[in-house]
C-alpha positions in Angstrom: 138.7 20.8 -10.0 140.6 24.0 -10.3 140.9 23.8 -6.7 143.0 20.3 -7.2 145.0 21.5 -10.0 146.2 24.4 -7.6 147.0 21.8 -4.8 148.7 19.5 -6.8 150.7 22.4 -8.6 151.9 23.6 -5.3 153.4 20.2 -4.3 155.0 19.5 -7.6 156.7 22.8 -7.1 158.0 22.1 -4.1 158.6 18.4 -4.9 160.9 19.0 -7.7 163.6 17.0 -5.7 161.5 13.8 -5.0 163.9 10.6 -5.2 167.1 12.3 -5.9 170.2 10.7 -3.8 171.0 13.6 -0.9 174.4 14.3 -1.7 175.7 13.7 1.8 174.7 11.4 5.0 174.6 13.8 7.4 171.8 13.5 10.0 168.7 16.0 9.5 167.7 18.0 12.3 163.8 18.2 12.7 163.1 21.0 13.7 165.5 22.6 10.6 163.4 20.5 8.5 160.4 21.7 10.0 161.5 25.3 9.4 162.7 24.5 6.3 158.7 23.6 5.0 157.2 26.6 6.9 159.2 28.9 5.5 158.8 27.7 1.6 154.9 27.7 2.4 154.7 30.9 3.9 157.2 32.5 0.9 154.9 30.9 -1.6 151.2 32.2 0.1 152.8 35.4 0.4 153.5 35.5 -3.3 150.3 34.4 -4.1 148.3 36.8 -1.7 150.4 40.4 -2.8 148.0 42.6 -3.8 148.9 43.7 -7.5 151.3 41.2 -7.9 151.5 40.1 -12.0 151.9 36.8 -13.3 155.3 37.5 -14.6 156.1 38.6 -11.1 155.2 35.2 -9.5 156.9 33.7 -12.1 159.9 35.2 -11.1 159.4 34.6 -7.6 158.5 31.0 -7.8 161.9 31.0 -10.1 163.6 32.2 -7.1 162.1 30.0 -4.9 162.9 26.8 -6.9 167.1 27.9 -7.5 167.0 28.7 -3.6 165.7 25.3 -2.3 166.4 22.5 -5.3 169.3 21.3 -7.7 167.7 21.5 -10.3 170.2 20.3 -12.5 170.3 16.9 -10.5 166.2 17.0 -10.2 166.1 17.0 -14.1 169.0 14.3 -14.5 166.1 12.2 -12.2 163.1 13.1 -14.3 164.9 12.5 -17.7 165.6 8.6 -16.2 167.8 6.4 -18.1 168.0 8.8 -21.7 169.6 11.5 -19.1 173.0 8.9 -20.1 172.5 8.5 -23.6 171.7 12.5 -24.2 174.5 14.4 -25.8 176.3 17.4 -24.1 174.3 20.1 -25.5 171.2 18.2 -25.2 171.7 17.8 -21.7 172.3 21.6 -21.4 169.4 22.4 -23.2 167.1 20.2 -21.7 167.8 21.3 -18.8 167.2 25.0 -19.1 164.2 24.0 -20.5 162.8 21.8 -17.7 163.2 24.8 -15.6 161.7 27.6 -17.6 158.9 24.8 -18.5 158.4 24.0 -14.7 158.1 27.9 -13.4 155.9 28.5 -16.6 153.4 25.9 -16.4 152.6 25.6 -12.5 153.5 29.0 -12.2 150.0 30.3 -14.0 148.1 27.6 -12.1 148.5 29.5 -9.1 146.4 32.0 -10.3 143.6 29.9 -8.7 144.5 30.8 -5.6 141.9 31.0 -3.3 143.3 31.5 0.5 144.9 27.8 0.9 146.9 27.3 3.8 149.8 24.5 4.9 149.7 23.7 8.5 153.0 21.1 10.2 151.5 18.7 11.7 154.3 16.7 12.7 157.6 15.2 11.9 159.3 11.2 11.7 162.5 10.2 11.1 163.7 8.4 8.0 167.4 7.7 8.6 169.5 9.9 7.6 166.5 12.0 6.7 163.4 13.7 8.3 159.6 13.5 6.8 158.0 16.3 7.6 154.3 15.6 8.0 151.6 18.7 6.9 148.2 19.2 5.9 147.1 21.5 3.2 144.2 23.6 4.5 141.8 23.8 1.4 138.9 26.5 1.2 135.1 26.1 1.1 134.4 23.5 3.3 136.4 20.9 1.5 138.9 18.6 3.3 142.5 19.0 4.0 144.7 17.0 2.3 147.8 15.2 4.1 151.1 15.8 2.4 154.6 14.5 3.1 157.6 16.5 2.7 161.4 14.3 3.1 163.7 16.6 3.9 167.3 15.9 3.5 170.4 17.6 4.9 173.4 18.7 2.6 175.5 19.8 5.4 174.9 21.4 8.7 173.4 24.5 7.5 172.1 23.6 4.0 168.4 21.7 4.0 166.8 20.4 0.4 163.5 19.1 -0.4 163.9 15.3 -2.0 160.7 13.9 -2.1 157.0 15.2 -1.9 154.0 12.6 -1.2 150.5 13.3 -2.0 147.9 10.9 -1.2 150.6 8.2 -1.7 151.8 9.9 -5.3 155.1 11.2 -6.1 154.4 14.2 -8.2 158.5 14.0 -9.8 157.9 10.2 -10.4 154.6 11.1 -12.2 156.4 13.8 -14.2 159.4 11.3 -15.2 156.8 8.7 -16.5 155.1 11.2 -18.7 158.8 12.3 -20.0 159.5 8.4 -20.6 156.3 8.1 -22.6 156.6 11.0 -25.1 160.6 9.7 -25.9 159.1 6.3 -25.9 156.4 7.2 -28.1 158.8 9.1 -30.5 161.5 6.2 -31.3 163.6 6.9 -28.1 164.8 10.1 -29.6 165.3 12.7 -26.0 165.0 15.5 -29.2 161.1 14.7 -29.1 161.2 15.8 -25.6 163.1 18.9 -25.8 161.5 19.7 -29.1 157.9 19.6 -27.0 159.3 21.5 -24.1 161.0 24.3 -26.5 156.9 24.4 -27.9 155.9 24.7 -24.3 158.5 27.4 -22.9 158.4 29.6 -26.2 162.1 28.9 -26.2 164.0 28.8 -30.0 166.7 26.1 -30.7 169.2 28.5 -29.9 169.1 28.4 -26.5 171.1 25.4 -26.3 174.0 27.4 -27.8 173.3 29.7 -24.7 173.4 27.3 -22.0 176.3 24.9 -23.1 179.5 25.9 -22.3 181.5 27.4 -25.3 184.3 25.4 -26.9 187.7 26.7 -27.4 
C-alpha cells in the first residue's frame, strides 16, 4: 500500500495541470514532449535518491519543480471549480498560496517511501493540438508496472506544460477538485471552509492572505 500511495503521489505531482485550457494552439512537438516527461522524472528520482537529502530539502525541490513546469495559479482556478468565480479577491490570493504550500507539503513527505521506482517512455500519440506521452512506471519487488499517460501541451515554441495526467483511467486533479467540491459542499458552500482546512493543513495563520494579495493604495 505504501508502495501505491508513492505512485499515485508522484503522478498527482506532476499532474497538477490536468484539464486546464493550454493557453495557446500551437502544435506540440513529440519528441519536446517526450523530453519534456524524461527530464521531470529523472529530476524527481534524483531528488529522491541524494544521499542525505532532508525532507525539507525535497520539499523545496519538488517546490521548484512544480513553479518550473505548471501555472499553478491557473491549476488551482481548475481544482477550486465553479466557487473559484464566486471567491472574493483575497480569498482567491490566499487560497491559492495555500493550494501550493498544501500540495508540496502533503505529497512531498509521501516520497519518503521511495524505494528505487523508475519511469520508462514507452511511446507517444497525438491529440490535436497536443501530444500524450505514453510511460510506464517501473515499480519494485516483483510487482507490475503501471501505465500512465502524460498530455503535454505546448505554450509556445519553446515553452512545454503538463495538462493532464491519467492513471489507470483516473485523473488525479479531477479527483482532487471533487474532494475540494465536497468539503465547500459539505460546509454550506462557504470556499472559507476550504481554506480554513488547508491553513490547518499547511500550518499557515490567517495572515497569509494579507501577504499574498496585492496591497491597496
Amino acid at each position: 500500500m505504501m508502495i501505491r500511495r508513492l505512485l499515485l503521489s508522484f503522478a498527482f505531482i506532476l499532474a497538477l495541470g490536468s484539464a486546464v485550457a493550454s493557453p495557446a494552439a500551437a502544435a506540440t512537438d513529440p519528441e519536446k514532449a517526450r523530453a519534456l516527461i524524461d527530464g521531470m522524472a529523472q529530476e524527481a528520482i534524483s531528488t529522491l535518491s541524494a544521499p542525505g537529502r532532508t525532507d525539507a530539502q525535497i520539499a523545496e525541490k519538488f517546490h521548484a519543480i512544480l513553479k518550473q513546469n505548471f501555472d499553478l495559479s491557473a491549476v488551482g482556478r481548475f481544482v477550486l471549480g465553479r466557487y473559484w468565480r464566486v471567491a472574493t479577491p483575497e480569498q482567491q490570493a490566499e487560497y491559492i498560496q495555500l493550494f501550493e504550500d498544501y500540495i508540496v507539503g502533503i505529497y512531498a513527505n509521501r516520497f519518503k517511501a521511495y524505494s528505487g521506482e523508475t519511469v520508462s517512455i514507452t511511446g507517444t500519440r497525438a491529440d490535436a493540438p497536443d501530444v500524450v506521452v505514453n510511460s510506464k512506471i517501473n515499480m519494485t519487488g516483483g510487482q507490475p508496472p503501471v501505465a500512465v499517460d502524460w498530455k503535454v501541451s505546448a505554450v509556445d515554441d519553446k515553452t512545454y506544460r503538463v495538462t493532464d495526467v491519467i492513471i489507470e483511467q483516473v485523473s488525479m486533479s479531477i479527483t482532487q477538485r471533487s474532494e475540494f467540491a465536497s468539503i465547500i459542499q459539505n460546509n454550506g458552500g462557504k470556499v472559507d471552509a476550504l481554506i480554513a482546512l488547508l491553513r490547518s493543513k499547511t500550518g499557515a495563520s490567517a495572515n497569509v492572505a494579507q501577504a499574498a494579495s496585492p496591497q491597496k493604495q
